[in-house]
NUBA-512045 format. One record per residue (C-alpha): residue in three letters; z, x, y; residue number from 1. Coordinates in nm, 3 decimals. Layout:
REC    aa        zz        xx        yy     i
REC   ALA         Z         X         Y   NUM
...
***
This chain:
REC    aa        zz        xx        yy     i
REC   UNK     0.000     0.000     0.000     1
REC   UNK    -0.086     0.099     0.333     2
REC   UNK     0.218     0.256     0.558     3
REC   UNK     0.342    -0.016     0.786     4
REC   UNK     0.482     0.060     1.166     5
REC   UNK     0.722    -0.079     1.317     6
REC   UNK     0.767    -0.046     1.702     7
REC   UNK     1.132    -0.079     1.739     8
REC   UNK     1.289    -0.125     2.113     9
REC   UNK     1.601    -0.042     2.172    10
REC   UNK     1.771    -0.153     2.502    11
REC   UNK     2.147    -0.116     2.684    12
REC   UNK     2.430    -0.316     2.464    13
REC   UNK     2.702    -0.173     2.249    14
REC   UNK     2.518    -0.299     1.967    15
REC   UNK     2.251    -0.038     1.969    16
REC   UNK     2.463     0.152     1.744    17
REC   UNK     2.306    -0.083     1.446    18
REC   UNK     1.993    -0.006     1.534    19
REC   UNK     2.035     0.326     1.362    20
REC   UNK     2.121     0.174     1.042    21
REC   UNK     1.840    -0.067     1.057    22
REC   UNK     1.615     0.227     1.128    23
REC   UNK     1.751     0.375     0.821    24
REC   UNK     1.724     0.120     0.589    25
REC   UNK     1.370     0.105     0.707    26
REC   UNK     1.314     0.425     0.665    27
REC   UNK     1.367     0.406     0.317    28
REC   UNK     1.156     0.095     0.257    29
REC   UNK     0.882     0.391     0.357    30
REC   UNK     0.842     0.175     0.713    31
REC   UNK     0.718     0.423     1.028    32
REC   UNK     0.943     0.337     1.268    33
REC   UNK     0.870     0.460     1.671    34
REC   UNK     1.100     0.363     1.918    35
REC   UNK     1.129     0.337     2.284    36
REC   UNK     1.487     0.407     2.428    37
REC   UNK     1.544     0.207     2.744    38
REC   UNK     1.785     0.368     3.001    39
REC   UNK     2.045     0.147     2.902    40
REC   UNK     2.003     0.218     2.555    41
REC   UNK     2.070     0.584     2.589    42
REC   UNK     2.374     0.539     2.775    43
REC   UNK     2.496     0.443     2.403    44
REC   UNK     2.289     0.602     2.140    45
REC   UNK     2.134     0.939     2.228    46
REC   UNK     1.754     1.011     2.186    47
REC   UNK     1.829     1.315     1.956    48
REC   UNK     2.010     1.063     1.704    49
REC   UNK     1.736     0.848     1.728    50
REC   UNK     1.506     1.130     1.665    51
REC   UNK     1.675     1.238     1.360    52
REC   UNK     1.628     0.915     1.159    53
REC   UNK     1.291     0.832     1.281    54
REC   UNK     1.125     1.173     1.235    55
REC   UNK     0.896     1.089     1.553    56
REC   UNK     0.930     1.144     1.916    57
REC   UNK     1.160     0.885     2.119    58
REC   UNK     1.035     0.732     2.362    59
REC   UNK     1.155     0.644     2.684    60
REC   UNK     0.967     0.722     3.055    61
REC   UNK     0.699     0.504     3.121    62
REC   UNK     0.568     0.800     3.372    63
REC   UNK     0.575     1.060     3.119    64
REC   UNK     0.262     1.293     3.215    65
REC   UNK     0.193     1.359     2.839    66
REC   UNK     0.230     1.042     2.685    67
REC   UNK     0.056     0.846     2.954    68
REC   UNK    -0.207     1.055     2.928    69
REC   UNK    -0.282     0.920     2.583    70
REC   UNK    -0.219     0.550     2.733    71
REC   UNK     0.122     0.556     2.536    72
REC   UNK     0.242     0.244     2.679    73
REC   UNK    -0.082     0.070     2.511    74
REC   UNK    -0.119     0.308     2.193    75
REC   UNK     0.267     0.217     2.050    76
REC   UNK     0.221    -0.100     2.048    77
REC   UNK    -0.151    -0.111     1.912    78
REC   UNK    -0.052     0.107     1.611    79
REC   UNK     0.249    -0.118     1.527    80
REC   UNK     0.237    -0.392     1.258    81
REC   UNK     0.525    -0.571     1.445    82
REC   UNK     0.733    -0.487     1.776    83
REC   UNK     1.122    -0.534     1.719    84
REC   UNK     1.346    -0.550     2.027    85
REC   UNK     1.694    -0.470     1.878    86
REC   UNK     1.931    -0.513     2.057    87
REC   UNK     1.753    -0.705     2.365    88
REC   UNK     1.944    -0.759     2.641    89
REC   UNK     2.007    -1.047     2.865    90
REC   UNK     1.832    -0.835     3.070    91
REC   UNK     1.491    -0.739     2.898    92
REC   UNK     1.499    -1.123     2.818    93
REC   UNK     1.479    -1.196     3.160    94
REC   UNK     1.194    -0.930     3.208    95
REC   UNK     1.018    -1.057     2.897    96
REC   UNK     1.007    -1.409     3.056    97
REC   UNK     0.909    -1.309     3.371    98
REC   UNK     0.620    -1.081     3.237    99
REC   UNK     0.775    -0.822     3.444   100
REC   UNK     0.716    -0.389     3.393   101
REC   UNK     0.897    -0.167     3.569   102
REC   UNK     0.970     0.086     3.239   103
REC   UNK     0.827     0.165     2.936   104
REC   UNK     0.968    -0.102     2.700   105
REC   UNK     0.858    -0.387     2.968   106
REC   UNK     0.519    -0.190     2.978   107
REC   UNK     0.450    -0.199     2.625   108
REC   UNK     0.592    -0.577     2.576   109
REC   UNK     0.313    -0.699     2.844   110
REC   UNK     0.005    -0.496     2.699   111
REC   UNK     0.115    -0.581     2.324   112
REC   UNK    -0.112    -0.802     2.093   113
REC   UNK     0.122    -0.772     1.812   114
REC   UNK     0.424    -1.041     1.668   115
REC   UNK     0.748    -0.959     1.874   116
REC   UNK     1.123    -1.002     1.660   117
REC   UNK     1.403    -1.041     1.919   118
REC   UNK     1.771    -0.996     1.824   119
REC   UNK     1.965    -1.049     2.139   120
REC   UNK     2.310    -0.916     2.193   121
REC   UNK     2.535    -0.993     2.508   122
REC   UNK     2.856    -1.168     2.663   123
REC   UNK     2.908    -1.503     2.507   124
REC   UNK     2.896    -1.644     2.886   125
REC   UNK     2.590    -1.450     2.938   126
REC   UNK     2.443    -1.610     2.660   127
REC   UNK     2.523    -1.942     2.710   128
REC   UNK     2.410    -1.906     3.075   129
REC   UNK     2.148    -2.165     3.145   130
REC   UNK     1.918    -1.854     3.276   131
REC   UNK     1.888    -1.710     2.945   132
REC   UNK     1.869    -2.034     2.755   133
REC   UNK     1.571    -2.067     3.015   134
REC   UNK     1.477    -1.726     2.900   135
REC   UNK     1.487    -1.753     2.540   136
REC   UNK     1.266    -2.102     2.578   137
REC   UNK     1.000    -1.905     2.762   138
REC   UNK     0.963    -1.590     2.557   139
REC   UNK     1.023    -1.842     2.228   140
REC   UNK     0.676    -2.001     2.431   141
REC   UNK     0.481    -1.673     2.481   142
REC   UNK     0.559    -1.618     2.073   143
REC   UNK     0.858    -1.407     2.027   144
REC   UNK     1.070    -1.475     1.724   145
REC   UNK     1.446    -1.489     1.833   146
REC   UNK     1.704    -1.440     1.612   147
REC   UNK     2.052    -1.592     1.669   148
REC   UNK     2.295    -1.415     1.763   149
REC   UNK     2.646    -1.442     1.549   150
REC   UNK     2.938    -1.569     1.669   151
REC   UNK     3.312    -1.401     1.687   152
REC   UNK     3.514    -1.064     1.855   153
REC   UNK     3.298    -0.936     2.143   154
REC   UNK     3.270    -0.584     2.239   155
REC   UNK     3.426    -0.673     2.581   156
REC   UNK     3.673    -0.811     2.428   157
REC   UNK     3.617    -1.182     2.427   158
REC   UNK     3.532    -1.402     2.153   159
REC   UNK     3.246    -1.630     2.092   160
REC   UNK     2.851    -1.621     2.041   161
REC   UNK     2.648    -1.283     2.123   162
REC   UNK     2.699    -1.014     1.893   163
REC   UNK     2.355    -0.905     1.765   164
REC   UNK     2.246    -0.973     1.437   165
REC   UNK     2.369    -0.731     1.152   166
REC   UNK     2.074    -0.481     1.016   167
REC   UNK     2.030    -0.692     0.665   168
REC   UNK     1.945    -1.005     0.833   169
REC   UNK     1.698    -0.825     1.070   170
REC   UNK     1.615    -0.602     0.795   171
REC   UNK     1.509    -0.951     0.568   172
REC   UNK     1.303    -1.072     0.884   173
REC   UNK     1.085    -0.787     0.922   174
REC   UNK     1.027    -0.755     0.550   175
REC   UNK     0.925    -1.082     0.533   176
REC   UNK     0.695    -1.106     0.823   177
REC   UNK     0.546    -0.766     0.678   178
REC   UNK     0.539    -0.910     0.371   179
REC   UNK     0.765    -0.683     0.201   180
REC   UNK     1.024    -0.730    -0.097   181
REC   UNK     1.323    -0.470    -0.222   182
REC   UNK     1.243    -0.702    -0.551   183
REC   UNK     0.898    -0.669    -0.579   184
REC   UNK     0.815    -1.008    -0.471   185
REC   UNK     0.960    -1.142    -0.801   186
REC   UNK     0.931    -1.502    -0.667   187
REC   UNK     0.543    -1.462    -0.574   188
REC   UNK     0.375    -1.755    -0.719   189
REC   UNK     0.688    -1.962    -0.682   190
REC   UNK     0.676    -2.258    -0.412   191
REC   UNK     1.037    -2.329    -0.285   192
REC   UNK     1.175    -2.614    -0.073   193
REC   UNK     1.512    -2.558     0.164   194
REC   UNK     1.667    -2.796     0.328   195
REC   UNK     1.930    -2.691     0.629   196
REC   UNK     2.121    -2.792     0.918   197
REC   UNK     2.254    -3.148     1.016   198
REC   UNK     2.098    -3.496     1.018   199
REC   UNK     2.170    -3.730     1.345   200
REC   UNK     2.185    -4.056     1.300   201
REC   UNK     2.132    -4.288     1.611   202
REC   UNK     2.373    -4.505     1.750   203
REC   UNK     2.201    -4.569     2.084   204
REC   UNK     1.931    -4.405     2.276   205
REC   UNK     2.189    -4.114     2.361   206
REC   UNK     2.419    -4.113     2.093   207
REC   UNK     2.419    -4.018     1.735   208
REC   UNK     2.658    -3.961     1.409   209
REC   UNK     2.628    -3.604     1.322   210
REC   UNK     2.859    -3.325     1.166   211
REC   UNK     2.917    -2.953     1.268   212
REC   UNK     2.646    -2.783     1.046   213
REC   UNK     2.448    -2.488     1.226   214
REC   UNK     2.154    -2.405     0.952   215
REC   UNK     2.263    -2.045     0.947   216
REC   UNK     2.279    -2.081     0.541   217
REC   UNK     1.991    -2.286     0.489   218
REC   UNK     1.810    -2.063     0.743   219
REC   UNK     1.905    -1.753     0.563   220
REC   UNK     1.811    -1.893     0.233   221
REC   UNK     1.478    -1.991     0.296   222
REC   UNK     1.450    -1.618     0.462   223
REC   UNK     1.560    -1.462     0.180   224
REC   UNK     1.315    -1.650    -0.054   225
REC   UNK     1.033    -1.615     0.134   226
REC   UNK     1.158    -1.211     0.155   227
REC   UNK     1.055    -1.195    -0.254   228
REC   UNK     0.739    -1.367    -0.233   229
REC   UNK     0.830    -1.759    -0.266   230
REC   UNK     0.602    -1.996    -0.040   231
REC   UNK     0.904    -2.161     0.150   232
REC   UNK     0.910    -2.537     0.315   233
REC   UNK     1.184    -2.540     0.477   234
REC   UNK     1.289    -2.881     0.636   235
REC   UNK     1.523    -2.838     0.941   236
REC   UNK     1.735    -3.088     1.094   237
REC   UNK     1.847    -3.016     1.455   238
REC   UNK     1.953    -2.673     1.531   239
REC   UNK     1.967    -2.386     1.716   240
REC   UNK     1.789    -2.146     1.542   241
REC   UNK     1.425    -2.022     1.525   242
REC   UNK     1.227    -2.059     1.221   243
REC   UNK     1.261    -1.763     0.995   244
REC   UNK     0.971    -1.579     0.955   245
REC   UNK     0.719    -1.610     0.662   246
REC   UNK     0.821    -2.008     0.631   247
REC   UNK     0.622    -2.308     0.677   248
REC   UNK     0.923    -2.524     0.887   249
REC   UNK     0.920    -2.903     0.922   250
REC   UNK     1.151    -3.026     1.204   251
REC   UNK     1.326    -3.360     1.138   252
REC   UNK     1.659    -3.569     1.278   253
REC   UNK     1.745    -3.839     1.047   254
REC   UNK     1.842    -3.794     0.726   255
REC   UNK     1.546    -4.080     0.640   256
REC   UNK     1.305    -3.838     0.808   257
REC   UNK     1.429    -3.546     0.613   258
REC   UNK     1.405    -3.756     0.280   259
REC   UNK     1.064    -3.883     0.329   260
REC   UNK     0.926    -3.480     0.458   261
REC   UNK     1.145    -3.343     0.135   262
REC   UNK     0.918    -3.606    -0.060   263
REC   UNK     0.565    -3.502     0.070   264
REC   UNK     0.673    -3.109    -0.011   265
REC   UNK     0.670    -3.194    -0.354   266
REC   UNK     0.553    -3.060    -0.596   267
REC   UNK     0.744    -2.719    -0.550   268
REC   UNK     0.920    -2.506    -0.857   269
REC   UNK     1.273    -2.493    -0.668   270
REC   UNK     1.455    -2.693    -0.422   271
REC   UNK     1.811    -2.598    -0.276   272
REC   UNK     1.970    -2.827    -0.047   273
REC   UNK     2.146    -2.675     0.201   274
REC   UNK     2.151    -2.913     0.480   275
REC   UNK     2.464    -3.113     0.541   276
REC   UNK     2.288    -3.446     0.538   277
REC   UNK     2.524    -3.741     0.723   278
REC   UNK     2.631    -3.940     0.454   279
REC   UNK     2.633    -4.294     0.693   280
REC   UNK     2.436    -4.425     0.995   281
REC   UNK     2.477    -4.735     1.186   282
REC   UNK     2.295    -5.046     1.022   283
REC   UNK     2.102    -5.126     1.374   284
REC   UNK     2.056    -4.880     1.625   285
REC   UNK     2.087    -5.025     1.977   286
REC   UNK     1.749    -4.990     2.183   287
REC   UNK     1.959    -4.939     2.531   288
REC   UNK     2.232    -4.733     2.594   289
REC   UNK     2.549    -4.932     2.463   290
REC   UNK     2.821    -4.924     2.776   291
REC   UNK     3.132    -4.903     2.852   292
REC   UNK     3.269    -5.162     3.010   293
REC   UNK     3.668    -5.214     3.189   294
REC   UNK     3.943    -5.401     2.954   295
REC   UNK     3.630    -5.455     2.679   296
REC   UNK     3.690    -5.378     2.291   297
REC   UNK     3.454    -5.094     2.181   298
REC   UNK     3.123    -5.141     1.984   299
REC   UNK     3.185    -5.203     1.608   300
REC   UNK     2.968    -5.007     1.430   301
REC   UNK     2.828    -5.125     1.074   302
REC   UNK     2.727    -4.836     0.878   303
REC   UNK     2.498    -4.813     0.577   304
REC   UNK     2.416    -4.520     0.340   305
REC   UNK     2.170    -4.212     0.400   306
REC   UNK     1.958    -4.175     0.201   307
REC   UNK     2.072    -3.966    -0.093   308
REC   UNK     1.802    -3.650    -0.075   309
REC   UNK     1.997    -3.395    -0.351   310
REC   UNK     2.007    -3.753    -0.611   311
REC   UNK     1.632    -3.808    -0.479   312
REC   UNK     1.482    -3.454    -0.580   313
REC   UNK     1.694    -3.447    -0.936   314
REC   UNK     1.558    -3.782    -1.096   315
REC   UNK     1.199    -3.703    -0.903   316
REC   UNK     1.020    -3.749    -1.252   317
REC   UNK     0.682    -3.569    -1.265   318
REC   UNK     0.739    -3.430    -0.942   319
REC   UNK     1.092    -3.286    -1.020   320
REC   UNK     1.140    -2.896    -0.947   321
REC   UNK     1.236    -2.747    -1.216   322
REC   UNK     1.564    -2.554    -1.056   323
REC   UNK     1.730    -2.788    -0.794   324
REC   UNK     2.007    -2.637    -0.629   325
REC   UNK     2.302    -2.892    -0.425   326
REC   UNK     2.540    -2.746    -0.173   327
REC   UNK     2.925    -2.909    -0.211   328
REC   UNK     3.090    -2.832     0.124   329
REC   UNK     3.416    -2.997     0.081   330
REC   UNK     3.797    -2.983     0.254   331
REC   UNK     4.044    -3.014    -0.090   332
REC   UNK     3.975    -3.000    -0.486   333
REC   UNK     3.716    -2.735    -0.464   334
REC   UNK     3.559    -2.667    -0.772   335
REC   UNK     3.665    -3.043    -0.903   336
REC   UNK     3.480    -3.217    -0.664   337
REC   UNK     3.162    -2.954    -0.749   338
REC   UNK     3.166    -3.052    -1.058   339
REC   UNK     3.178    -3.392    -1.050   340
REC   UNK     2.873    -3.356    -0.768   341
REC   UNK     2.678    -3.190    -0.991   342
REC   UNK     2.669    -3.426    -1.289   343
REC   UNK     2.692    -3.770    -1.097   344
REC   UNK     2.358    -3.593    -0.847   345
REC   UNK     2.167    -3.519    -1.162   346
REC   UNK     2.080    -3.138    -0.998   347
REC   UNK     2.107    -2.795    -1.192   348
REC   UNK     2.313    -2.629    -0.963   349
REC   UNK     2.639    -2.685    -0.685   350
REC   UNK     2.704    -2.385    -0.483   351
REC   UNK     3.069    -2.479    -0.333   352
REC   UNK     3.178    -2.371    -0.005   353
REC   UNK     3.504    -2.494     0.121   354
REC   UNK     3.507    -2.604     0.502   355
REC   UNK     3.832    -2.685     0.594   356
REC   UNK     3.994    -2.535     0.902   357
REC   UNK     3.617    -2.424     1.035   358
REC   UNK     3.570    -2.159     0.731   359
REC   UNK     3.215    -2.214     0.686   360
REC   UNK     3.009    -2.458     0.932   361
REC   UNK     2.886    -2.229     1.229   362
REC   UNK     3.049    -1.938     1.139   363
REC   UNK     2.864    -1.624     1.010   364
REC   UNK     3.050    -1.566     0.685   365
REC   UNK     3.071    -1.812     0.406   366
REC   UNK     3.297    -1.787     0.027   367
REC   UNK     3.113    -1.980    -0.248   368
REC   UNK     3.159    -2.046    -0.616   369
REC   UNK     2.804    -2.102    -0.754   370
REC   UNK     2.843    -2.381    -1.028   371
REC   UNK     2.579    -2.428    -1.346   372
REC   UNK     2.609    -2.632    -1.643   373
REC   UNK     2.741    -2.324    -1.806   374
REC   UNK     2.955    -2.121    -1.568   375
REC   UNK     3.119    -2.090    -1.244   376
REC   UNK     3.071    -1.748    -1.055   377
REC   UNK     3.283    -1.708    -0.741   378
REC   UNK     3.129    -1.517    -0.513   379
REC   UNK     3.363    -1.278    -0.256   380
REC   UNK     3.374    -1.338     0.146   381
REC   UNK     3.008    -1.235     0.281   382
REC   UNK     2.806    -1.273     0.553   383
REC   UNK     2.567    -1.564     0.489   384
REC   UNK     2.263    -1.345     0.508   385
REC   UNK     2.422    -1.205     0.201   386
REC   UNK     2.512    -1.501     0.018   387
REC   UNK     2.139    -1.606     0.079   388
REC   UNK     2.046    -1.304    -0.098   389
REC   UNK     2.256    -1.308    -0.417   390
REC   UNK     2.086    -1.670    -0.461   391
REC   UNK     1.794    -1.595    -0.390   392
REC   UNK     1.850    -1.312    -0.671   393
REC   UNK     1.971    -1.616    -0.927   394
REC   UNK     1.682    -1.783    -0.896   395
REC   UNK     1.465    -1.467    -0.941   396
REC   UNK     1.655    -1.373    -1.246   397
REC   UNK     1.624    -1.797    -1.332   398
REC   UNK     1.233    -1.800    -1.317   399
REC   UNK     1.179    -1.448    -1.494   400
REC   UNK     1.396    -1.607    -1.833   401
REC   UNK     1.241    -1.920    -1.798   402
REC   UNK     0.871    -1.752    -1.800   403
REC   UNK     1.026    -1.529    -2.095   404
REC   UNK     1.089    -1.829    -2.257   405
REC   UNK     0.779    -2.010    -2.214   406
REC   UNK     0.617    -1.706    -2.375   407
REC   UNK     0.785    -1.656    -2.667   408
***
């Protein structure tokens, strides 16, 4: 296979320390990796570090006699397979969305014609800043890919969402928009459908039921499928999140939408459903706003069931995957209530998260105990991206006896 290149951008957050380790793990996926050091950047990492795990030149002064010379602004990015801005500032995301290009990393963002991966890393006010929502819209317009930041202990001390992606999840993103695998694409030829994030029901024109599900383990799953050669549908509900690369994503609300888009994916080889789908809406949704009104009772609402996707997908007949995977988030009784889910749903598998106290919906780690028909493996406290990864690897190693089988 041809040597892919990677243009990797490095700007001025604490977090540019990971960028070393992501250029190392690149490194030994045999990826070229060039980088331009912003200012800012090298007021944390040092070129000569940079240097040392790239093998190539850093780059950094956009007036540079010698590389300018060669148009080097233009040339990086034209010999790159994909431009990766790790960390980005909420400054270089403001530049980026106002096409602006007063340094070499700006330069080369304006004259590229190549797929751009963000992974932003700032304040938790800074990012919640309506500017660099604005921001992220635009550049999310011009084509960028942004990955989400994760959420907790801030370098400045604070706590909340900013803090930059870790290495394996940007690692999985590049791979799969290169179409790379550290399996060897062992799901290639498999089709996959993931569902993630919430459902919201409507109430009213401008309210909805809805639960606290973010998509970050749906999202990473279908990533980390699509990362060993699956063809991924993955079926979103609303979130904050871009679509991971190397997926075909269908954006939905209710969990009626999501049922009848999980429906026309089929026929597919494996389904996991990760998305926490609201269990009730209201019977009749009121066409106008319903208000509140002095010394009135409030609205009854009638509820009805969802529609019951995970049941849905398991009794599909013809059409029925052969793996389907159910998610059991619950609050008490564990592995009981997994195991009841996964006989009375009809589906193969129940990976069991418990999400009491906040453990698991929006935060970046997750503990699950993946339940078959013939064993329960609990799995230790990991980062989501990494609990993607292990499944993915269970359905690999799944498919691989199952085509053994059909051999023999």
């Amino acid at each position: 296979m041809q040597e892919r290149s990677i243009l990797l951008i490095i700007s001025g957050s604490i977090a540019a320390y990971k960028s070393l380790e992501l250029i190392r793990r690149l490194r030994e996926r045999g990826v070229r990796v060039r980088c331009i050091l912003t200012a800012g950047g090298a007021q944390f990492i040092t070129p000569l570090s940079v240097a040392s795990l790239t093998g190539e030149p850093v780059y950094g002064d956009l007036f540079s006699l010698k590389d300018e010379t060669e148009m080097g602004h233009i040339r990086l990015t034209r010999e790159a397979d994909l431009v990766v801005v790790a960390p980005a500032s909420a400054d270089l995301i403001a530049k980026m969305a106002a096409g602006l290009a007063d340094d070499l990393a700006t330069a080369a963002l304006l004259a590229n014609d190549k797929p751009v991966l963000v992974a932003p890393a700032m304040n938790a006010q800074m990012w919640k800043h309506a500017a660099t929502q604005r921001n992220l819209k635009q550049i999310r317009k011009d084509g960028a890919i942004v990955m989400e930041p994760g959420e907790g202990l801030l370098a400045c001390g604070e706590t909340g969402q900013g803090r930059m992606a870790e290495p394996d999840a940007i690692l999985t993103a590049i791979e799969t928009h290169l179409g790379l695998s550290r399996n060897g694409e062992d799901l290639r030829g498999i089709s996959a459908l993931v569902t993630s994030g919430p459902t919201h029901e409507a109430i009213d024109p401008v309210r909805f039921l809805g639960n606290y599900s973010s998509g970050k383990q749906g999202h990473a799953i279908a990533a980390a499928l699509a990362a060993r050669g699956a063809r991924v549908t993955l079926i979103t509900g609303p979130v904050n999140l871009s679509d991971p690369a190397g997926v075909t994503a269908v954006h939905v609300t209710s969990a009626e939408e999501m049922r009848a888009a999980c429906e026309r994916a089929l026929s597919v080889n494996v389904a996991v459903c990760a998305a926490a789908v609201s269990d009730w809406r209201p019977a009749s949704a009121s066409a106008r706003k319903l208000k509140k009104r002095a010394n009135a009772e409030p609205p009854l609402l009638t509820l009805k069931e969802t529609p019951d996707i995970l049941a849905l997908l398991s009794k599909s007949g013809k059409k029925r995957p052969a793996l389907v995977v159910g998610f059991a988030a619950e609050t008490e009784n564990l592995l009981l209530n997994a195991r009841v889910k996964r006989k009375a749903k009809g589906c193969d598998w129940i990976v069991a998260n418990d999400v009491s106290e906040g453990k698991a919906f929006g935060a970046d780690d997750n503990t699950v105990t993946l339940v078959t028909p013939d064993d329960e493996e609990s799995w230790k406290k990991m980062s989501k991206q990494r609990v993607a990864e292990a499944l993915a690897e269970k359905i690999a190693e799944y498919f691989a006896t199952e085509g053994k089988r059909k051999k023999a």
